[in-house]
N, C-alpha and C positions, 0 to 999 in steps of 0.2 A: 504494500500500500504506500502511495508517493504522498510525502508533505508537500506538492510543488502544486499548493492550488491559490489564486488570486491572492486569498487571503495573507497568504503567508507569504508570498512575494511581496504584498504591499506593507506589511508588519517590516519585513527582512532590510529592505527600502525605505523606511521613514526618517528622517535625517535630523540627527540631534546635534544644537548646538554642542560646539565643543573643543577647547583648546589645549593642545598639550604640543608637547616637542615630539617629529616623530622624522625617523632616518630612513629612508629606500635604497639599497642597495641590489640593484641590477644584477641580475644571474648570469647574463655572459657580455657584460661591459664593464669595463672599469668604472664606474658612475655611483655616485653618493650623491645623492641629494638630499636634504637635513631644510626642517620647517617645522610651520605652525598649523597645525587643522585649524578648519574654520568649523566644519561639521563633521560629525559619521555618523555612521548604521551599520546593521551590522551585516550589512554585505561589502561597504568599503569607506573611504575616505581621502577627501580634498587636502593637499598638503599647499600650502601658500609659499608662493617664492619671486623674487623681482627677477630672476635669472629669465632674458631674452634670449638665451641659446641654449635650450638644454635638449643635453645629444639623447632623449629619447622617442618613441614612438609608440602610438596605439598599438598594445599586443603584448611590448615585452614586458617579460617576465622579475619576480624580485621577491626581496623581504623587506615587510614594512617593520620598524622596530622601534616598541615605545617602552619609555622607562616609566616604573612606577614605585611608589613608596607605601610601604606599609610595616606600619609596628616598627619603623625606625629604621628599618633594612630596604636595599635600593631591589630591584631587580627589573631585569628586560623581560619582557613577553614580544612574540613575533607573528607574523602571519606573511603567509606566501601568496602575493597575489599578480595582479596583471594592471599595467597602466590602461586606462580608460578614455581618458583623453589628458593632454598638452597643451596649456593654455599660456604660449611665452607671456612674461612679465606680472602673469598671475598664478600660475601652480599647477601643481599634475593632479588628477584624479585617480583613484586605485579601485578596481574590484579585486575584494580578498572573495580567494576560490574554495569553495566547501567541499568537503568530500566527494559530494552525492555530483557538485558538477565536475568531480575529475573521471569518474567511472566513465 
């Protein structure tokens, strides 16, 4: 039985205010890009950058990586996902890929 019905595509897609520091590192470029969300959900996330020339493109692949603090300890958490779109001067977009759409 599939969760993949309206409902939960627009639940998956709703976009919460939201700002933290978050790093993408590219799977087969040398490319680091480091910023601020504006928003996410929990299928991806807008990273904000003034960068005019960034070497990537709808498709490729990466990890997005955000730090976080709890009980006084730092720690990274990650997510694998795909650039969405490339907006020079204003930031990339990211879909993180779920399981169910890697099968």
């Amino acid at each position: 039985m599939s969760s993949d019905t309206p409902e939960n595509h627009a639940k998956r897609d709703e976009r919460i205010p939201f700002s933290t520091q978050l790093r993408f590192e590219a799977d087969h470029k040398d490319v680091v890009i480091e910023g601020l969300t504006t928003d996410v959900s929990m299928s991806g996330a807008f990273i904000q950058t003034t960068a005019e020339n960034l070497p990537l493109v709808e498709g490729d692949e990466g990890v997005v990586f955000v730090e976080m603090d709890k009980d006084g300890q730092t720690f990274e958490v990650s997510f694998h996902c795909v650039v969405a779109r490339v907006i020079p001067g204003r930031g990339v977009a990211f879909d993180f890929e779920s399981e169910e759409e890697v099968e």
